[in-house]
C-alpha positions, -999 to 999 in steps of 0.1 A, spaced: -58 -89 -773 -60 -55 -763 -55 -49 -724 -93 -40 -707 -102 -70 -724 -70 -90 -709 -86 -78 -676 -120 -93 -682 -104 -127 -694 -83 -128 -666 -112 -118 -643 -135 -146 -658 -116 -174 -659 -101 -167 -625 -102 -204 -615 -111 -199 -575 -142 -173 -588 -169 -182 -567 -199 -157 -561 -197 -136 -531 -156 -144 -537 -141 -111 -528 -115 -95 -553 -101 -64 -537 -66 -75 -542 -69 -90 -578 -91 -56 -584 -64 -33 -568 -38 -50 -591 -58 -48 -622 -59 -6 -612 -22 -7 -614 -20 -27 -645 -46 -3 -662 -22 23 -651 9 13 -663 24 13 -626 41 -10 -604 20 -31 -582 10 -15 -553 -2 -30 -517 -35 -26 -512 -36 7 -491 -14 21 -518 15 29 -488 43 6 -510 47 -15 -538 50 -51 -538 75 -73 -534 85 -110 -540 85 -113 -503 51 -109 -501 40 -141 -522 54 -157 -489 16 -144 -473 -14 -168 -472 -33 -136 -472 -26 -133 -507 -58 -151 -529 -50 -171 -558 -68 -147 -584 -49 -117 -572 -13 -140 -578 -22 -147 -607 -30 -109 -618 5 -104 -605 20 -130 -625 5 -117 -664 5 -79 -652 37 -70 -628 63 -45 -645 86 -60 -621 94 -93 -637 106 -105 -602 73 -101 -581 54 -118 -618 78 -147 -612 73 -151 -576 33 -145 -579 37 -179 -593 52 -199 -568 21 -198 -546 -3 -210 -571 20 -238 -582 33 -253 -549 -4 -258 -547 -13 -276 -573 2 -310 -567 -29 -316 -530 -55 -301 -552 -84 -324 -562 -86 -339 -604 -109 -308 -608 -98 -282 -593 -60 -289 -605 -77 -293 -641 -90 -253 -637 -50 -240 -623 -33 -254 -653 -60 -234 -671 -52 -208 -656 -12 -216 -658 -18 -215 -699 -35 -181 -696 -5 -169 -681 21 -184 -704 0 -164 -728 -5 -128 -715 25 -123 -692 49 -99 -698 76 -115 -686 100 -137 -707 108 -158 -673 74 -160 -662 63 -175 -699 90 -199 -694 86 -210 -659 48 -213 -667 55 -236 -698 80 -255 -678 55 -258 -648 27 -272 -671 54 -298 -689 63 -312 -657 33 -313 -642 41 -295 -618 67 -314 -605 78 -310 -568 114 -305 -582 102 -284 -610 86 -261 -579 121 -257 -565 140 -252 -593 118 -221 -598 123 -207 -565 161 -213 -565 161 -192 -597 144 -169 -577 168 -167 -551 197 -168 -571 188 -137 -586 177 -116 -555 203 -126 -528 235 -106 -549 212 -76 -553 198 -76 -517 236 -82 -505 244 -49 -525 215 -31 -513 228 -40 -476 261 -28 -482 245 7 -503 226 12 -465 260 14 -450 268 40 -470 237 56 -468 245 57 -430 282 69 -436 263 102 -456 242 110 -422 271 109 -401 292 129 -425 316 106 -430 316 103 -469 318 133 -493 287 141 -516 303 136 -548 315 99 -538 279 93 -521 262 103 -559 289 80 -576 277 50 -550 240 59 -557 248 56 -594 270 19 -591 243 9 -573 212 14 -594 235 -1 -626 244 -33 -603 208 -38 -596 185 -23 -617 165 -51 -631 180 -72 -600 162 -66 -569 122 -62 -561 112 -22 -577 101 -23 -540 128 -28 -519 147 0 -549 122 23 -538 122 17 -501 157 23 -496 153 60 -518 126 66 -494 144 63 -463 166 89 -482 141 113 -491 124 112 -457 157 119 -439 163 151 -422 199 140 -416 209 138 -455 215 170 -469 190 191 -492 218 195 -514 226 157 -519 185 148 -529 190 175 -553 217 161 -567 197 125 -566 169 137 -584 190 154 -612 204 118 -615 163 98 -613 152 124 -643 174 103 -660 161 71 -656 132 51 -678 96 68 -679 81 44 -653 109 41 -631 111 79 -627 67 88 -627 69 65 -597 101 79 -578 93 115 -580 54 113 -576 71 93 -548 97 123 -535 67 145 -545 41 130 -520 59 125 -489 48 143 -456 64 175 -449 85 177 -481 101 212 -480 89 241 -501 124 246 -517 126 209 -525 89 204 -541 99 238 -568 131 223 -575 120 193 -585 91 212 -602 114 230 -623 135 201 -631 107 182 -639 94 212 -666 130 222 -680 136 181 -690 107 164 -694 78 169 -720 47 180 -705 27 147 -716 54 130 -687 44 161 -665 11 155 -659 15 117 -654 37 124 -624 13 150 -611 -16 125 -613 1 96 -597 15 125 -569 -24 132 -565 -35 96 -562 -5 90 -536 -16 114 -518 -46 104 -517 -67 130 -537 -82 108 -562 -90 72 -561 -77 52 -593 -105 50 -608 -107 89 -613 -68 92 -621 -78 69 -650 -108 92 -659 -89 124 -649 -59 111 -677 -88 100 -701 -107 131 -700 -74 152 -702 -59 126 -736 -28 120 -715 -22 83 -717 -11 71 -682 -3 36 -697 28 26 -715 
């Protein structure tokens, strides 16, 4: 099934639809998906993270978008937490529509885990231990990688206060993205680069040096850090052409104008939906 019409599926047999329902949320991640992006909170200010599955706030129909659409397989398998620690209070009915739902999820996701802990979740019934087990998975994966992201701050802090050379800072930065790449919430990853990139206390030359290392990394991973590096308030002049020149010497210019259109939109300067005609309109494919 090809993905716009994955959307409409998902959309339509949203099992909490009712009219006048709103959607933002489930809309705003459906934007993402269409974009081949991380998830993004609402405003578009961060990405996601499984932490935020913890909220109410969050409706059903936008968890379940996360669960069958999230590139970071973490946040798809805590989207479903929510909507199965429900299911056991719900009304025949209404519990009758989720595991719907729950099989639509086993069937699009593009996670492995989340395909599993769905099937699992539906064989059990969704068992109360079943529900646990799936959040002690969870935790077992983030807490080393959130441990190591702790102990990558301190050394983050050891750079501003000059205490720790640039070559052995680039070497940490490197450890740490192989020890928890895959690991820890794409969220938390780029929140600790962006306290980086926004410092004025860590040296021109050591972000430099960073980026030289991110233009290395998968397609999606890097569209998203350096649109990110490249949309920050007062970014200097000299770093904005580096970065630009890097970004034209390595990259092909199909990659080139993906980052440039998810700069624009994080900036502000388009809305999704005329990135998505903007990339159409140009025959640059913003989804991969």
């Amino acid at each position: 099934m090809a993905q716009s019409e994955n959307v409409e599926h998902m959309k339509i047999d949203s099992v909490s639809a009712r009219e006048g329902r709103a959607y933002d949320l489930a809309d705003h991640f459906l934007a993402c998906a269409h974009l081949g992006r991380y998830l993004t909170v609402a405003g578009n200010t961060r990405f996601v993270i499984t932490d935020d599955f913890k909220s109410t706030s969050i409706i059903p129909e936008a968890s379940a978008v996360a669960a069958v659409y999230s590139k970071d397989p973490l946040v798809a398998q805590a989207a479903l937490v929510p909507l199965s620690s429900t299911i056991p209070k719900m009304d025949h009915r209404t519990r009758d529509k989720y595991e719907r739902l729950f099989l639509l999820i086993e069937e699009q996701t593009l996670s492995v885990d989340v395909k599993r802990s769905a099937r699992s979740l539906l064989a059990s019934r969704f068992r109360e231990s079943e529900i646990i087990m799936l959040e002690a998975e969870l935790g077992d994966k983030l807490t080393p990688a959130r441990r190591r992201y702790r102990k990558f701050l301190g050394v983050v802090k050891q750079l501003m206060d000059r205490q720790i050379a640039t070559n052995s800072f680039v070497e940490e930065f490197n450890d740490f993205t192989r020890n928890v790449a895959g690991k820890l919430d794409f969220g938390i990853y780029s929140f600790c680069l962006d306290s980086i990139f926004r410092s004025l206390r860590v040296p021109e030359t050591v972000k430099n040096l960073l980026v030289m290392e991110i233009i290395k990394f998968s397609s999606l991973i890097r569209r998203e850090l350096i649109s990110n590096i490249l949309s920050y308030p007062g970014q200097t002049r000299d770093m904005v052409k580096f970065i630009d020149r890097l970004v034209a010497q390595h990259l092909d210019p199909e990659t080139v104008i993906q980052i440039a259109l998810i700069k624009d939109l994080k900036l502000r300067r388009y809305s999704m939906e005329a990135i998505t005609a903007l990339a159409a309109k140009s025959g640059v494919p913003v989804v991969h």
